[in-house]
C-alpha positions as CSV (number, residue, x, y, z in Angstrom):
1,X,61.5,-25.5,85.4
2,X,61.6,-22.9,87.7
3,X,61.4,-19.3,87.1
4,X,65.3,-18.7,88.2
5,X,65.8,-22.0,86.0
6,X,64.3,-20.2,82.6
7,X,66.0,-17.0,83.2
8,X,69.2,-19.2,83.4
9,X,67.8,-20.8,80.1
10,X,67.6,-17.9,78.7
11,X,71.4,-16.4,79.3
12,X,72.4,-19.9,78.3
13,X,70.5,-19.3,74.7
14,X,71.4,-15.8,74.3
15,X,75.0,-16.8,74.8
16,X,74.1,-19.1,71.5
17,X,72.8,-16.2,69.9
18,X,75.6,-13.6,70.4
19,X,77.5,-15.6,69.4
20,X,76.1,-16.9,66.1
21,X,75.1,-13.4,65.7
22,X,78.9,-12.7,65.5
23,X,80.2,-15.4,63.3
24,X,77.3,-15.3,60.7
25,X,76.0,-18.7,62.1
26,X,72.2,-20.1,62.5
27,X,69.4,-17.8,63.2
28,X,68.2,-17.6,67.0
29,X,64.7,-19.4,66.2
30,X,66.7,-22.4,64.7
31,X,69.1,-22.2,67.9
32,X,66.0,-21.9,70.1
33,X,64.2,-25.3,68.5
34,X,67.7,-26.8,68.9
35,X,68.4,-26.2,72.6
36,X,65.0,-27.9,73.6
37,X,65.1,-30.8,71.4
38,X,67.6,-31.6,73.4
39,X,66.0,-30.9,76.9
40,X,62.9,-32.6,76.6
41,X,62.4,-32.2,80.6
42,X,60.7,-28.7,79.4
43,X,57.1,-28.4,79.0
44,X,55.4,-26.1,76.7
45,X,55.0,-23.3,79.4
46,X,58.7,-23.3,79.8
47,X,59.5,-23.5,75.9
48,X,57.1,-20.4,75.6
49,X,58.2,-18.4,78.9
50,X,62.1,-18.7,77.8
51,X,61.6,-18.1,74.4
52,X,60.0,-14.4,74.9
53,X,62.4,-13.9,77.6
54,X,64.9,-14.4,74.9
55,X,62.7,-12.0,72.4
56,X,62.5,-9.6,75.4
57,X,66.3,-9.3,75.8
58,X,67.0,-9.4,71.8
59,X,64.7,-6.9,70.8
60,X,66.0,-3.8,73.8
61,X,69.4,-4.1,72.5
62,X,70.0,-2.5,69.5
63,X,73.5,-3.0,69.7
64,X,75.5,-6.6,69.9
65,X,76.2,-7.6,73.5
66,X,79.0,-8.8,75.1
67,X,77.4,-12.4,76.1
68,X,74.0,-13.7,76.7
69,X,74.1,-12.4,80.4
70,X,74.7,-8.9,79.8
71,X,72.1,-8.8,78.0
72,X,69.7,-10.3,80.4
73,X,70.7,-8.1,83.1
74,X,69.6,-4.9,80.9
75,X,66.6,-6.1,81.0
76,X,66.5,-7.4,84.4
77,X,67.6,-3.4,85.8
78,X,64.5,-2.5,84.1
79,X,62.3,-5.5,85.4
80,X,62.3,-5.8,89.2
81,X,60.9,-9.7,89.2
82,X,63.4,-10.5,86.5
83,X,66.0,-9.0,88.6
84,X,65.1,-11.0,91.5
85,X,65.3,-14.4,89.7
86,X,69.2,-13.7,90.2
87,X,69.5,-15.3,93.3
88,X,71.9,-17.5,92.5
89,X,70.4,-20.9,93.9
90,X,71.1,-24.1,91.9
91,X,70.8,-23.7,88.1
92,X,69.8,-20.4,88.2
93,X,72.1,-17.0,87.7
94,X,74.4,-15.5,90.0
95,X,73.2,-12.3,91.8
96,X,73.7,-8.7,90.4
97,X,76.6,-7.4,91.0
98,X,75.8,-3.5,91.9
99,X,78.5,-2.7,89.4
100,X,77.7,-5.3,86.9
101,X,77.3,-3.5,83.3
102,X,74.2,-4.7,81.4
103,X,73.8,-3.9,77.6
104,X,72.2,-0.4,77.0
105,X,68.9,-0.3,76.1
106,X,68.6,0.6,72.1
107,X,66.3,0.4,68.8
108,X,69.5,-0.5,66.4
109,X,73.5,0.0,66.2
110,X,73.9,4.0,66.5
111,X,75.5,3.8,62.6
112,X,72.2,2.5,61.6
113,X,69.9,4.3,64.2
114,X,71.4,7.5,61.3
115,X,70.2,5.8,58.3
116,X,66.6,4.9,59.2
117,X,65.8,7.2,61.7
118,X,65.3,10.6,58.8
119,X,63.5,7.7,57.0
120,X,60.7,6.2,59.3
121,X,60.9,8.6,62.2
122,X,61.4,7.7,65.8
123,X,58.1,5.6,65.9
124,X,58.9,4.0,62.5
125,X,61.6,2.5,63.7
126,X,60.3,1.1,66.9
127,X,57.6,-0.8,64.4
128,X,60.2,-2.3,62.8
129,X,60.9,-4.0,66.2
130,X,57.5,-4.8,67.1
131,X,55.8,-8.8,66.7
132,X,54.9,-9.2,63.1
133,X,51.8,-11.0,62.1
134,X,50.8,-13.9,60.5
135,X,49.8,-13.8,56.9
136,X,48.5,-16.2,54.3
137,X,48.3,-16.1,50.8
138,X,45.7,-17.8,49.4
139,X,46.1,-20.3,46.5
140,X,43.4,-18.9,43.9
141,X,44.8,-21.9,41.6
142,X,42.4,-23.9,44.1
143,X,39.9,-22.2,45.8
144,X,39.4,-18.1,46.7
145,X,39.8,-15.9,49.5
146,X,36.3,-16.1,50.5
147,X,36.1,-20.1,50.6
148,X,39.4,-19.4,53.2
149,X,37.8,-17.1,55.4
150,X,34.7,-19.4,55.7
151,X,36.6,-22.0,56.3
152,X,39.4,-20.3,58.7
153,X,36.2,-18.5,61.1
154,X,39.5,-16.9,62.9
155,X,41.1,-14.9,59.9
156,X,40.7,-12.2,58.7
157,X,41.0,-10.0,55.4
158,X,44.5,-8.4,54.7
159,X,43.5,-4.7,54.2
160,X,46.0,-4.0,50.8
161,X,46.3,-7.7,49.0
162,X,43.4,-8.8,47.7
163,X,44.9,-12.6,48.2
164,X,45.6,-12.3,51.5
165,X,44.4,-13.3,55.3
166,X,46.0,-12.5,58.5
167,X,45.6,-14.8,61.4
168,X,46.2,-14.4,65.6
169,X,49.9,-14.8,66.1
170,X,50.7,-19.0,67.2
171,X,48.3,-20.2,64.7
172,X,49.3,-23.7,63.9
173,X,48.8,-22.9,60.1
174,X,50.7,-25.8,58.8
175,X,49.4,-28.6,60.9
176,X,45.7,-27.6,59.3
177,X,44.2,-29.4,56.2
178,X,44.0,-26.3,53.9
179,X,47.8,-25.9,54.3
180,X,48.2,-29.7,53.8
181,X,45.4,-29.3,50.5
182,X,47.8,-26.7,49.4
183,X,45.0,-24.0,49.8
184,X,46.9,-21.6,51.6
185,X,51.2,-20.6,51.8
186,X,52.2,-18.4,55.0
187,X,53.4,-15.1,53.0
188,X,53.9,-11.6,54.3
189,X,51.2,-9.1,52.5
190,X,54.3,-7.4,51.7
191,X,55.4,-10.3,49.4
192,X,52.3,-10.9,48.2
193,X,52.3,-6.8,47.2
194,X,55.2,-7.6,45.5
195,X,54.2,-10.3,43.5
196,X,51.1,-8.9,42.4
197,X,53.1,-5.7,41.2
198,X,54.5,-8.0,38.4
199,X,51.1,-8.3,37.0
200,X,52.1,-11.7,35.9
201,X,49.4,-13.6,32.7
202,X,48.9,-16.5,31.3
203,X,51.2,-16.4,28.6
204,X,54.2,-14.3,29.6
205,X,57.2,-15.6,30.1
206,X,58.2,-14.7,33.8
207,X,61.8,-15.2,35.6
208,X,61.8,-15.3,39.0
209,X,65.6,-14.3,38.9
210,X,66.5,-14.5,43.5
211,X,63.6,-17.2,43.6
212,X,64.9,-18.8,46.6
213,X,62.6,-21.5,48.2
214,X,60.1,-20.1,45.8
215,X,57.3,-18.0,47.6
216,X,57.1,-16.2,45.2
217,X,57.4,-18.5,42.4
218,X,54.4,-20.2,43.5
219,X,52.5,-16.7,43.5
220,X,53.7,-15.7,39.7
221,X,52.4,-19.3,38.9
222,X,49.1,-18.7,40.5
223,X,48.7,-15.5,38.8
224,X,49.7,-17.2,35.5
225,X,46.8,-20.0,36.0
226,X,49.4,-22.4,34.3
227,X,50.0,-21.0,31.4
228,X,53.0,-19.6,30.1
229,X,57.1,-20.0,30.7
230,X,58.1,-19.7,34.5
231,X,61.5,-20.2,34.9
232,X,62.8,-19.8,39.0
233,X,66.6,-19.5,39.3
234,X,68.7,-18.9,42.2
235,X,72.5,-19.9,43.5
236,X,71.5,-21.6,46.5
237,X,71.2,-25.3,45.3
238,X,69.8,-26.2,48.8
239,X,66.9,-23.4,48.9
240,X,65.7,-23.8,45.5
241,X,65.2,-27.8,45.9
242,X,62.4,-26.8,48.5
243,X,60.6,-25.5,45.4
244,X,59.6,-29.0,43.9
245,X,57.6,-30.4,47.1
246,X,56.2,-26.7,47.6
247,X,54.8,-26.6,44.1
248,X,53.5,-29.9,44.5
249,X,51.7,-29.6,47.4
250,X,50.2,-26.0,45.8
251,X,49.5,-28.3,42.9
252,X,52.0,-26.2,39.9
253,X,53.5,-27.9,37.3
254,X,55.9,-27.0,34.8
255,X,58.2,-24.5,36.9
256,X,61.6,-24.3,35.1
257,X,64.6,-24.7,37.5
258,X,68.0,-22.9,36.9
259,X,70.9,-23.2,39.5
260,X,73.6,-20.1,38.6
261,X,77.1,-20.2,39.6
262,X,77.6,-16.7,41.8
263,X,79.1,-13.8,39.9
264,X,78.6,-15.8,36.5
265,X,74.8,-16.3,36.8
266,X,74.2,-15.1,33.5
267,X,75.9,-17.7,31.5
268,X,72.9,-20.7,32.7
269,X,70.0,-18.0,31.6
270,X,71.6,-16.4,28.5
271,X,69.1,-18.2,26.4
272,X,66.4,-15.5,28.0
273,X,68.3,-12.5,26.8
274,X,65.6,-10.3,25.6
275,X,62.9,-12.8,25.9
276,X,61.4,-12.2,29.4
277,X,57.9,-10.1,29.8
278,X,58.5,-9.9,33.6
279,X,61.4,-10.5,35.5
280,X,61.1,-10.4,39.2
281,X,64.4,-9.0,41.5
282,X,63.8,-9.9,44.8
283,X,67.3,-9.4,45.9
284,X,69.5,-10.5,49.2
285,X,69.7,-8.1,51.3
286,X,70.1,-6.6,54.8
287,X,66.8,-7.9,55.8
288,X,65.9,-4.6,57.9
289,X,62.4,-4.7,57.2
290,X,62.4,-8.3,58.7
291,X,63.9,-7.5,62.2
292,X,60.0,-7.9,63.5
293,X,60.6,-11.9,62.7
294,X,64.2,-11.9,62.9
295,X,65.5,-8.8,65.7
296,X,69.0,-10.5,66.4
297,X,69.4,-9.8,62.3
298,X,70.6,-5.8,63.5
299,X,73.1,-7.8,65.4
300,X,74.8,-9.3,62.1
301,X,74.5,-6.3,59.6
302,X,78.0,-4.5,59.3
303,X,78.8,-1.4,56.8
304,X,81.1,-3.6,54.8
305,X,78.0,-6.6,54.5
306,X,75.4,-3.7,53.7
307,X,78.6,-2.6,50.9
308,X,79.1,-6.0,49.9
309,X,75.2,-6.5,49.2
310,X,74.5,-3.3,47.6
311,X,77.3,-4.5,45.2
312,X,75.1,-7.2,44.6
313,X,71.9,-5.6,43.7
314,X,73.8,-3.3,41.3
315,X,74.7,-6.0,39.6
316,X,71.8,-8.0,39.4
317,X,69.9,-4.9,38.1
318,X,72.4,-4.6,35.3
319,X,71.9,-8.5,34.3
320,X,68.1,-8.9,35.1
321,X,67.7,-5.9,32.7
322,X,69.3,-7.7,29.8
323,X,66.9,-10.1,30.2
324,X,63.6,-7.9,29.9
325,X,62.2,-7.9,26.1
326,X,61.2,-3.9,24.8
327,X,58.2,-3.4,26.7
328,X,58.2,-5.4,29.8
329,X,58.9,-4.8,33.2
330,X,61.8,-5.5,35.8
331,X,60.4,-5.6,39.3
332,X,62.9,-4.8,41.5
333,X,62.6,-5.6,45.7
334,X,64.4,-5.5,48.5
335,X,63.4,-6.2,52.3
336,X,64.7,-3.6,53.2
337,X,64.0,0.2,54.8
338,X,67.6,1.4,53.7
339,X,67.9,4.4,50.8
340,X,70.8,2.3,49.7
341,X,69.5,-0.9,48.8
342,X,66.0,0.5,47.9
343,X,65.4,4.0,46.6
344,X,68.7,4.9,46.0
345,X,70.1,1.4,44.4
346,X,66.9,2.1,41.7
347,X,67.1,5.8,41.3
348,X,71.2,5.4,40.2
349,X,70.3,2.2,38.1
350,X,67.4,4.5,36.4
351,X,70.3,7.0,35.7
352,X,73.3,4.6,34.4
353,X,70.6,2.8,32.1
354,X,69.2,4.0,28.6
355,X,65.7,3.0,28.0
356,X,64.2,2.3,31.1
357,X,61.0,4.0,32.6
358,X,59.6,3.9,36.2
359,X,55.9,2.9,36.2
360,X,54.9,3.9,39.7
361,X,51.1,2.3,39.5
362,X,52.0,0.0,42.0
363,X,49.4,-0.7,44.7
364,X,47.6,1.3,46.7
365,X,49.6,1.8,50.1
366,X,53.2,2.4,50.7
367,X,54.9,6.0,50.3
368,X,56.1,7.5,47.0
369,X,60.0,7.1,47.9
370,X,62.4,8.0,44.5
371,X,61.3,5.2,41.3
372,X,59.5,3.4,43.7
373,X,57.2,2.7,46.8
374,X,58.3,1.7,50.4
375,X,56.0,-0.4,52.5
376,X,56.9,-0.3,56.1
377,X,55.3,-1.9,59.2
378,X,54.0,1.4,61.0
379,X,52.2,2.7,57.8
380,X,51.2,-0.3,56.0
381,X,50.9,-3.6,58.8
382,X,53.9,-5.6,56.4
383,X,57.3,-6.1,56.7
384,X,59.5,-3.4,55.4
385,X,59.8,-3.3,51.1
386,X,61.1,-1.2,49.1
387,X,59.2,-2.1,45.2
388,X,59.9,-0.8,41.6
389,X,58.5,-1.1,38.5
390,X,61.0,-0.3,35.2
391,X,59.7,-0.9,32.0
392,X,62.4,-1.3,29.2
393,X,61.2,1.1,26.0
């Protein structure tokens, strides 16, 4: 491909994007993988050069724009080469148009720009924006950290979770034989901080109540050397059935599956009431602390989705509480940088709820932020979390 044919490639993906962006369809790496498995006449140097053309575009435009070429020409008035690709010769993009409006430079949609700003500060913010890095968890069911960084000479030690490496971005971490061995799991040292704050045994009996594809899961379980009740449970039937071949592979046995109808997830675990020494929240979300991995995600978040989802956590909090015997612990989580799915949602369950005590012996990092911590990617190197601990009395 040409460089004038990539930048074309790269309108023609954003278009996707935008698009999907609008009508709460596929995420842009799954639209990305899609468009060249279809256009095998691209090399690897043209997968690569669209792609962060694509990132490039994605990540300066805070707000939604109008098509994929708008926002290619925002970046191309700031980019003389880029601009210069537009010289509209076969299969390439039409020339500038003096005139021709290009989307406006911008961290995040201005309504959201006044919600995290007072929280992370100008340079806060642009982290959240900024590539994330690869992290591992290692599998201490099967070997230890040290074994991994012997046998992985490019990793390195994750500075807060004592369970975790970090590796140079494009490592091909699951075509290697300790990912195939089950020796390692690509996890965020966010999540693993997360996890840990459980301080799941052997023993307890643990719900993973949002469990998901089970990242987690497989870290309570590790932490629980086998022994005990773990139950995962989620309303996604097709998420949670990537569990089984997950724990195999990590070599776990005896993970409890529930599948819960929405808004009546309580009637398939009401034989837990009570009887839970941990139960893990990891609730949906807007995602914010993601936008490093996912930046077209500030594209999709609305006031009424962030309303809809704080709705949620509410009532998750409420349920998953129910659940926690006297003396043990909800762990509450959210990916998220915003007051009111973090801080906030905790602080006004702490409030509404008899009984319940904030145990704010976390980990080390993250800020003090109301009953909990927040992690967040300029302070800490993770994606953005906010973590509680609430101990029932």
């Amino acid at each position: 491909m040409t460089p004038q044919a990539r930048a074309q490639a790269a309108i023609d993906l954003l278009d996707e994007i935008v698009a999907s962006a609008r009508d709460a369809g596929a995420a842009a790496d799954t639209l990305i993988a899609r468009y060249f498995k279809t256009r095998r006449y691209a090399g690897s140097k043209d997968r690569r050069a669209v792609r962060d053309l694509v990132y490039r575009a994605i990540r300066r435009a805070g707000e939604r724009p109008a098509n994929g070429r708008a926002a290619l020409v925002g970046l191309a008035r700031e980019d003389a080469s880029l601009a210069a690709l537009f010289d509209g010769s076969l299969h390439c993009p039409a020339p500038i148009a003096p005139d021709e409006a290009g989307s406006p430079a911008s961290a995040l949609p201005a309504w959201l720009a006044e919600k995290v700003a007072p929280i992370l500060g100008e340079s806060g913010l642009a982290a959240l924006l900024e590539r994330a890095s690869l992290d591992l968890r290692v599998n201490t069911m099967r070997t230890d950290r040290d074994a991994m960084l012997a046998a992985l000479p490019e990793a390195k030690a994750t500075a807060h979770s004592p369970i975790g490496l970090r590796l140079p971005e494009g490592t091909k971490v699951e075509a290697s034989p300790e990912w195939a061995q089950g020796l390692i799991e690509i996890q965020d040292e966010g999540s693993q901080l997360i996890s840990l704050a459980t301080r799941a045994a052997a023993g307890m009996t643990v719900l993973d109540l949002c469990a998901g594809a089970g990242g987690k899961t497989l870290a309570l379980a590790a932490m629980m050397g086998g022994g005990g009740r773990l139950i995962a449970a989620d309303t996604d039937r097709s998420r949670l059935a990537r569990l089984a071949p997950r724990a195999e592979r990590a070599g776990v046995t005896g993970i409890e599956n529930r599948l819960l109808n929405p808004n009546r997830e309580g009637d398939a675990i009401a034989d837990l009431m009570g009887g839970c020494d941990v139960v893990l929240v990891d609730a949906p979300c807007s995602g914010t602390g993601t936008w490093r991995r996912n930046p077209e995600a500030r594209w999709r978040l609305t006031p009424d989705r962030l309303a809809r989802l704080t709705a949620i956590q509410s009532r998750l909090l409420d349920l998953a509480f129910t659940l926690v015997k006297p003396g043990g612990a909800l762990v509450y989580a959210v990916c998220s940088v915003l007051d009111e799915e973090g801080a906030g949602q905790a602080q006004a369950f702490v409030d509404r709820t008899a009984g319940v005590q904030a145990d704010k012996d976390l980990f080390t990092t993250g800020a003090y932020r109301g009953p909990g911590k927040l992690l967040t990617p300029e302070k800490d190197g993770t994606d953005g979390f906010f973590v509680a601990r609430l101990i029932k009395a």
